[in-house]
C-alpha positions in Angstrom: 0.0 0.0 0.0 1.3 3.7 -0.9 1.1 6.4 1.4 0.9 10.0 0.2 0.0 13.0 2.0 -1.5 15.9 0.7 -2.9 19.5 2.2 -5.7 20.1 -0.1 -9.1 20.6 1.2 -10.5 17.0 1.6 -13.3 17.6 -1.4 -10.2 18.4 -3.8 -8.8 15.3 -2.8 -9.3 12.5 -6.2 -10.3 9.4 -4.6 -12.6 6.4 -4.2 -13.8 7.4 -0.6 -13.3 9.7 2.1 -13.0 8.7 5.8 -14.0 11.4 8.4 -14.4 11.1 12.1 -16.9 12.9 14.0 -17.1 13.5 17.4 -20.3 13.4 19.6 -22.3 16.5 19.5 -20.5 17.6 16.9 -22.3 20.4 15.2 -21.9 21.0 11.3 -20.0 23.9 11.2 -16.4 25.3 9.9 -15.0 22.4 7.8 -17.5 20.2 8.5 -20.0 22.9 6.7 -18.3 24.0 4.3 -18.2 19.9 3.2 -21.5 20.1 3.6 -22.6 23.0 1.5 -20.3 20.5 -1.3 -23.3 17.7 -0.8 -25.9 19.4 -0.6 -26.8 19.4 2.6 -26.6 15.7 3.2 -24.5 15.4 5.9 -27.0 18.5 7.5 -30.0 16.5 6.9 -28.8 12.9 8.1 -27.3 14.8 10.9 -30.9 15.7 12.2 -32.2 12.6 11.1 -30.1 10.9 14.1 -27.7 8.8 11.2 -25.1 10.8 11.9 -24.4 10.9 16.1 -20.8 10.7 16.3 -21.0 8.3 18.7 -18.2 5.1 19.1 -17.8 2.9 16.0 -21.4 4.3 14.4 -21.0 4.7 10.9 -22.8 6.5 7.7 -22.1 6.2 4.2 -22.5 9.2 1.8 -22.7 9.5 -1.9 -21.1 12.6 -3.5 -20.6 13.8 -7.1 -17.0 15.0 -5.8 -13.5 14.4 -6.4 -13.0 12.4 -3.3 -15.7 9.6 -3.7 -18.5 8.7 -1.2 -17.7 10.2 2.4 -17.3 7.4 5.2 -18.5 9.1 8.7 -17.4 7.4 11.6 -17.7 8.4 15.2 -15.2 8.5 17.4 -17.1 9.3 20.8 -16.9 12.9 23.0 -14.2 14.4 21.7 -12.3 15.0 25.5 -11.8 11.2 25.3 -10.5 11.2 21.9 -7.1 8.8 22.7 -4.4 6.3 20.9 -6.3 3.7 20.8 -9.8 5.5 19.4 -7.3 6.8 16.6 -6.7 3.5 15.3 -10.0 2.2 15.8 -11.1 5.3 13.6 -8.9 3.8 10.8 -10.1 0.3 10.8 -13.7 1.4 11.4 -13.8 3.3 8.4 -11.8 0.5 6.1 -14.2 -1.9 7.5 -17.4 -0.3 6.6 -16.0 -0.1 2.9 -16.1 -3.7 2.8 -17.3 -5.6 -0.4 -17.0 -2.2 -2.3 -14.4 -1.1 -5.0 -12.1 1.5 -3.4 -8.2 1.4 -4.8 -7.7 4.9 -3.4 -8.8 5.9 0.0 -8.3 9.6 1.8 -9.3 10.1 5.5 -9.0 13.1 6.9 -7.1 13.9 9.7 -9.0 16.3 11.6 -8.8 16.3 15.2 -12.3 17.2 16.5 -11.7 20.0 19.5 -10.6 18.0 23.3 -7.3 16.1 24.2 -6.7 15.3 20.4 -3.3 13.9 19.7 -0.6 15.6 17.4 -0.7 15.3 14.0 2.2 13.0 13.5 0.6 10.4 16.2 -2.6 10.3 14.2 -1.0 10.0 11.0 0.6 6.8 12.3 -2.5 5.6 14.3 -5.0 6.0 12.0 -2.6 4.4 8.9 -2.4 1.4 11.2 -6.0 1.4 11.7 -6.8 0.8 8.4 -4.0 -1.6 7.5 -5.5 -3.8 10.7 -8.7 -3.1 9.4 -8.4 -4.2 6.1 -7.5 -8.0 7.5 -9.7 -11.0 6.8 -8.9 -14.2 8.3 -11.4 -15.7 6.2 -9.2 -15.2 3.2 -6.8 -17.4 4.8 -8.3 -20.6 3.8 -10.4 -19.4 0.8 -10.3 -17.4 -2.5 -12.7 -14.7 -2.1 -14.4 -13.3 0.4 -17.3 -11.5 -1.3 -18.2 -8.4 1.9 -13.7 -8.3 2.5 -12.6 -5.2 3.8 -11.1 -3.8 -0.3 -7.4 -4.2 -1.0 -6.1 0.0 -0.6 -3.4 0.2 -2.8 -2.9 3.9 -2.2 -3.9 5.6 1.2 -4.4 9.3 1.1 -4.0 11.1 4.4 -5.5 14.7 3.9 -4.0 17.3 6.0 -4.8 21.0 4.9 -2.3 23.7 5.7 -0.1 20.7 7.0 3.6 23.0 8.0 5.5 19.3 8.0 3.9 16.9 5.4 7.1 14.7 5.1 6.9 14.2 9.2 3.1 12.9 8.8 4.9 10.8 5.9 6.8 9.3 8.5 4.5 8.6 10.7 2.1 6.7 8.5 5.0 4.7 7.3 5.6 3.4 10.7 2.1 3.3 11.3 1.5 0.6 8.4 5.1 -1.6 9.3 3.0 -2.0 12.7 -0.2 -3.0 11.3 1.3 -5.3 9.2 3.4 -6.7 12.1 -0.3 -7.2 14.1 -1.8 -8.7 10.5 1.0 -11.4 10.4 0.6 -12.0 14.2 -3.4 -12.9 13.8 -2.6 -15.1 10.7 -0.2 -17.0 12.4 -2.8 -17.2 15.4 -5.8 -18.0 13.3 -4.3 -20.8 11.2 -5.8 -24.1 12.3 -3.8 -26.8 14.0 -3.6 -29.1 11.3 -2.0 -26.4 9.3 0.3 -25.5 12.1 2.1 -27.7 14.7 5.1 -26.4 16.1 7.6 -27.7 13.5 5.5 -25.6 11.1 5.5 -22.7 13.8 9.3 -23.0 13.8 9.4 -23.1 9.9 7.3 -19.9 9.4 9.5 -18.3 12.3 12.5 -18.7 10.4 10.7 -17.9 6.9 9.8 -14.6 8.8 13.7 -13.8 10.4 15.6 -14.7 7.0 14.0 -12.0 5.4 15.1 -9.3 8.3 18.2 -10.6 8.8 17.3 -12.1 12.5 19.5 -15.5 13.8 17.0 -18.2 14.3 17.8 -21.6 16.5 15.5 -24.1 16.8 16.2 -26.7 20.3 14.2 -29.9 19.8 13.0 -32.3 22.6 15.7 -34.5 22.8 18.3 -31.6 23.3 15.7 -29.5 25.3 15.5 -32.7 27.7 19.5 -32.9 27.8 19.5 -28.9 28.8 17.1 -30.1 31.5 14.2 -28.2 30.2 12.0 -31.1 32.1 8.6 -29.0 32.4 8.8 -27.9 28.8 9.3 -31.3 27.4 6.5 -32.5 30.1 3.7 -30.8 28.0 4.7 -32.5 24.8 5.0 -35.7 25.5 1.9 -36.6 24.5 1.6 -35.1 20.6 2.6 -37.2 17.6 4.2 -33.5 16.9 6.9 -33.1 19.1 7.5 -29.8 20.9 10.6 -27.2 20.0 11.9 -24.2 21.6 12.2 -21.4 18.8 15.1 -18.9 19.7 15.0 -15.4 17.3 17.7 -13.3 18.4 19.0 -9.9 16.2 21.4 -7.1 16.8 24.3 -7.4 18.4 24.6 -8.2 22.1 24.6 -4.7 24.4 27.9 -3.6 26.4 27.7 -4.9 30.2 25.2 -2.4 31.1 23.0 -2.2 28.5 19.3 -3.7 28.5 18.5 -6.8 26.0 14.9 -7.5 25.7 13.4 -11.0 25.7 9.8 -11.5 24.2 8.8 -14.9 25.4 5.4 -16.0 23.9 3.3 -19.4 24.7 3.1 -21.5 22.0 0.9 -23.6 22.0 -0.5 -24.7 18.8 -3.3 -27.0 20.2 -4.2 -27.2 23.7 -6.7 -30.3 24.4 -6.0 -30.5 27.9 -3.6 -33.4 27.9 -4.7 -36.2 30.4 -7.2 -33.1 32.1 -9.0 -33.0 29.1 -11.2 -30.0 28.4 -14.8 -29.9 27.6 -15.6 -30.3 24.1 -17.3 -26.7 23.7 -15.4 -24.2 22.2 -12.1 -26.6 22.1 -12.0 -25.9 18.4 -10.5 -21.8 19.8 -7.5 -23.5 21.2 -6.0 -23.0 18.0 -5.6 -19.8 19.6 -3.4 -20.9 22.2 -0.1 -19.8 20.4 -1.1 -16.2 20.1 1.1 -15.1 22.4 4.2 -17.3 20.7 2.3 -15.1 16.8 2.9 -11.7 19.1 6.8 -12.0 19.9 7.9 -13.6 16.5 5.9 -10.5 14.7 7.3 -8.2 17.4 11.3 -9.0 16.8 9.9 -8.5 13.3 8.5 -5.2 13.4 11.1 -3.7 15.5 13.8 -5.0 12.6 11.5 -3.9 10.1 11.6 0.1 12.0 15.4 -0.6 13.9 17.8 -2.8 12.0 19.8 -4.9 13.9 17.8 -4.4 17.2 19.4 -5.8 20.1 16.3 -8.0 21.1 15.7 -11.9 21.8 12.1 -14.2 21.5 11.8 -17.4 22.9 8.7 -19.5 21.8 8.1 -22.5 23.7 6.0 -24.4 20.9 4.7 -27.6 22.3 1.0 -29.2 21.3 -1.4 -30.6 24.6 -2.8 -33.7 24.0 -3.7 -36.9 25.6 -1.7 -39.9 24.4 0.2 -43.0 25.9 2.9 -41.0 26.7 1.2 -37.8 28.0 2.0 -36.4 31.7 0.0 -37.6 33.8 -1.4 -35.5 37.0 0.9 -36.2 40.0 3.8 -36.5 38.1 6.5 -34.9 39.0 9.3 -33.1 36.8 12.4 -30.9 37.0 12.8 -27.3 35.7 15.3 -25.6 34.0 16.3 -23.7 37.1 16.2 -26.5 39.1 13.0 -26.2 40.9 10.7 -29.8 41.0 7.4 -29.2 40.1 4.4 -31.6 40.7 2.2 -31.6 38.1 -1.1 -31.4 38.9 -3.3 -30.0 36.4 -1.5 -31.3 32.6 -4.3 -28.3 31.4 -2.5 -25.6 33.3 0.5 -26.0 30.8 1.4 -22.9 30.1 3.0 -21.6 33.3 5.1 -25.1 32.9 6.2 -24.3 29.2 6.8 -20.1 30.2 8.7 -21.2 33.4 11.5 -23.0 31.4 11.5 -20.6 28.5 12.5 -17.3 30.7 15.2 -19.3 32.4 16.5 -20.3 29.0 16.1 -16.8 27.9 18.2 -15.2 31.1 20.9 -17.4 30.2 21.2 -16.3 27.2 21.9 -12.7 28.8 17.9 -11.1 28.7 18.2 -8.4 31.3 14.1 -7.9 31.2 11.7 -9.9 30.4 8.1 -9.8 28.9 6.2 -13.3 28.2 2.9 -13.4 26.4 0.4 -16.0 27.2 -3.1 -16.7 26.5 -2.6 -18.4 30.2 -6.4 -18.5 32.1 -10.3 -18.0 31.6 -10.3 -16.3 34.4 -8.8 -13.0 32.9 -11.5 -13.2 30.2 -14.2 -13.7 33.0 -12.3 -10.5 35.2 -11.4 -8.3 32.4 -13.3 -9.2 29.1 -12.3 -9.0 25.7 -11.0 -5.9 25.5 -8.6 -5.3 28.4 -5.2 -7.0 29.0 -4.7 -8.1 32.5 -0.8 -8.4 33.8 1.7 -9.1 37.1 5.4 -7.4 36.9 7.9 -6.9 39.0 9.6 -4.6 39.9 6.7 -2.0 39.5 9.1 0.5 37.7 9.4 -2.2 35.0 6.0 -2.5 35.6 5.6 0.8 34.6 7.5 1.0 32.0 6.0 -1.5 30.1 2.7 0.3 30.7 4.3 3.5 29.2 4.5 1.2 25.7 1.4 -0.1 26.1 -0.2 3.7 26.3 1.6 4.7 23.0 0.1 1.7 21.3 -3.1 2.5 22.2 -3.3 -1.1 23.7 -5.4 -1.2 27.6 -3.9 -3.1 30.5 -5.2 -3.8 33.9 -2.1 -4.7 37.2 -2.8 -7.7 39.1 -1.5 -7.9 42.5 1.3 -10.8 43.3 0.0 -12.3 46.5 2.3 -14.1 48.2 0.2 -15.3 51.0 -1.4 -17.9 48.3 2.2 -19.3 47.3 2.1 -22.0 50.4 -1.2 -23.2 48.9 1.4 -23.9 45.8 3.7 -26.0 47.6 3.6 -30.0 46.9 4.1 -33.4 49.2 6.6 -34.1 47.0 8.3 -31.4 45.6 8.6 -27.9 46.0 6.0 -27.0 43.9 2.4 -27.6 42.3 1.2 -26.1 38.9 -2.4 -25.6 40.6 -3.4 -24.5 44.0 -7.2 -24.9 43.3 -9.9 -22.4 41.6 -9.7 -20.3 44.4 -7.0 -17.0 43.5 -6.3 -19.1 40.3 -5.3 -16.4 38.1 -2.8 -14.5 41.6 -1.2 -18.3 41.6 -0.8 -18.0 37.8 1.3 -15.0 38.2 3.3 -16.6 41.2 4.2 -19.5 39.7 5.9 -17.7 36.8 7.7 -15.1 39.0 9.3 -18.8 40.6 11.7 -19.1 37.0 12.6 -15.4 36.3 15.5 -13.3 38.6 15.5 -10.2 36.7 12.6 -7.4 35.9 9.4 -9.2 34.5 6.4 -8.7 33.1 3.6 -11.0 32.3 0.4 -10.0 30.1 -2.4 -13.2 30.2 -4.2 -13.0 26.6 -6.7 -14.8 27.6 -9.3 -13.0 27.1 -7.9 -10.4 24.9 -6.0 -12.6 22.3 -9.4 -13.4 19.7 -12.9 -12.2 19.5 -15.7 -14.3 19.3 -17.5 -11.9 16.6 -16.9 -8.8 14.7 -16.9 -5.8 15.6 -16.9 -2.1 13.7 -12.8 -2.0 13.4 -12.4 -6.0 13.6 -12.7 -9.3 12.1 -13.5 -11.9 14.7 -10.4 -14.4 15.2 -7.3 -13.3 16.4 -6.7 -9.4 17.5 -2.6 -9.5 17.6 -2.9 -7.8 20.8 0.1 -6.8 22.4 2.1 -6.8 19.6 2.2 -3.3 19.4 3.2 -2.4 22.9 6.1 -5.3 22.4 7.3 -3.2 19.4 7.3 0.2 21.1 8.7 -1.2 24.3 11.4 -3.0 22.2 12.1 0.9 20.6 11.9 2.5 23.4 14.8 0.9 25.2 16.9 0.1 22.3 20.3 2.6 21.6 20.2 4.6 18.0 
């Protein structure tokens, strides 16, 4: 897709559709009159007809005999609340409602409507990632056509009138769509069904991904992840015909003693039946799913090379597939970690934490100084926090923090969950020093603490849970995989990189 930016008025603008956002309340005046004196009176009259409120994700389509093509209106809410994450939404939302249509050339117009709008160059990049996420159709994965797909932009046309730095908004949008794609390759990779991808094919498509971005790529199989002593990682596996691997992408060169090297650890779990604790049979057919967080960090080390050559940065994807078989885990068994610890297994379904635990050791000795993994780890986030937040544990808080800071430029939401210690002796096993489960009760605090067991230095983990796929579409998304917290992995990767 080309970007170009222009600073025209918007109804000068040649093109197959406009996008403009409108705020709540919004009256028809200034611009957004003198556009509508161009339609005559249109936008006026549905405006007083109640089509066009301005409120979240609402959306009006509006012929014109001008230059720029039928007008997409899409609200973005009051106008005080305009944020990050309502800028890309406002992108997607408007590529979205254009689907099934014929539009090569799309303009939106970046106006800010009045409040706490964000600068120019933000929105530029925002709303250009908006409508590269938007434009994604997992459908298409598995099919030719799609006949109501979002349409195929091949130029994007970001009108800015009386812009005083057009080649910064350039920029911006640039960066904007390297991000959206990242996110794009992160739900494909998540939506892909099992049969399509175990993790020897989640390995493969890693290192398709790194050749082309000059990133190092190791792949540890079981019998040498055994030998390392990886014993809970190999644990989960043991019961696929597809055996498990650790995937290793590593670029830039390593950072002078007191530099900061970033590891990205993402679950990967390309099929999650349960093993021996089976699952119920509804809605097993989403544990596709469960390698979301592994599709986040691959298309975050990505990104970041795609925007930072040569990025100092690690990922470390356990890939492993849960199922029952004659040489699954069984509950009570008991197994050795990576660092050491023994760990009763109790629960074969609470996998993850066993798989995350051995993969941030590995990914400390290989010199991480802090450490982010990504899991789609409980239900219970999803029943706290819903689709739409993130929830999380770190510590230290500063690194905490910090990460929060990225997650506020990506216009991604997050919600801190307290590590409570007084529920890690309800963790502690007969015969060995730990259980994976300590019960329903606190289940998503133990998650947390039975993670923090395996890491020494600053971490941060973000459960996906709930967040990772939706269930059914929405205005700005396809339902399937969202590639959250890919974006926040990118900026935090930027953020504390040199250059």
């Amino acid at each position: 897709m080309l970007i170009r930016v222009v600073t025209a008025l918007p109804w000068e603008v040649e093109a197959d559709a406009l996008g403009l956002p409108l705020a709540a309340e919004e009256t028809l005046e200034g611009e957004l009159g003198a556009l509508d004196q161009r339609v005559d009176g249109r936008l006026s009259a549905l405006h007083t007809f109640g089509e066009l409120s301005g409120k979240s994700d609402r959306t009006a389509l509006v012929p014109t005999a001008l230059a720029c093509g039928p007008v997409v209106v899409a609200g973005i809410g009051e106008a005080d609340d305009a944020d990050r994450r309502g800028a890309v939404r406002f992108g997607a939302t408007v590529e979205r409602r254009l689907g099934g249509r014929r539009v090569r050339r799309l303009a939106i117009w970046l106006r800010a409507p009045g409040g706490r709008a964000i600068d120019a160059s933000t929105r530029a990049e925002l709303v250009t990632r908006g409508v590269v996420e938007g434009s994604y159709e997992p459908a298409m994965i598995y099919r030719e056509s799609v006949e109501t797909a979002p349409p195929a932009i091949e130029e994007l046309i970001l009108v800015a009138p009386g812009a005083a730095d057009p080649a910064a908004l350039f920029a911006a949008a640039e960066r904007g769509r390297i991000v959206g794609e990242g996110a794009n390759t992160a739900r494909t990779l998540a939506n892909r069904a099992a049969n399509d991808v175990s993790p020897a094919v989640l390995a493969d498509e890693a290192a398709a991904l790194a050749a082309r971005h000059g990133i190092a790529v190791e792949v540890i199989h079981a019998a040498r992840a055994a030998e390392l002593g990886m014993g809970m990682f190999v644990a989960v596996g043991r019961g696929s015909d597809n055996p498990p691997c650790l995937i290793v992408l590593r670029s830039g060169d390593a950072p002078p003693g007191d530099g900061r090297l970033l590891a990205l650890v993402g679950k990967g779990v390309t099929f999650d039946a349960g093993g021996i604790s089976i699952k119920p049979a509804e809605r097993m057919s989403e544990m596709k799913m469960d390698k979301a967080g592994a599709a986040a960090a691959i298309a975050a080390i990505v990104t970041a090379n795609r925007l930072r050559p040569g990025i100092p940065l690690v990922a470390v994807v356990p890939a492993v597939e849960n199922m029952p078989g004659p040489h699954s885990t069984r509950p009570g068994d008991v197994v050795r970690a990576l660092n050491g610890k023994t760990v009763e297994i109790d629960n074969t379904d609470a996998e993850g934490r066993l798989i995350l635990g051995d993969a941030l050791t590995y990914a400390e000795r290989l010199g991480a100084t802090h450490l982010v993994d990504v899991a789609t780890l409980t239900g219970a986030v999803e029943r706290m926090l819903g689709k739409q937040v993130t929830g999380g544990f770190g510590a230290p808080q500063a690194w905490w923090d910090e990460v929060m800071v990225a997650g506020v430029r990506a216009g991604e939401p997050y919600w801190q969950l307290p590590l409570v210690d007084d529920y890690l002796p309800d963790m502690e096993g007969w015969y060995a020093e730990l259980r994976n489960s300590g019960g329903p009760e606190a289940s998503l605090a133990r998650s947390g603490l039975f993670i923090r067991q395996f890491v020494t230095r600053p971490w941060v983990h973000l459960d996906i849970g709930g967040s990772a796929y939706l269930r059914r579409e929405t205005p700005w998304s396809a339902r399937g995989a969202t590639g959250v917290t890919h974006a926040t992995l990118v900026e935090l990767a930027l953020a504390g990189a040199p250059g």
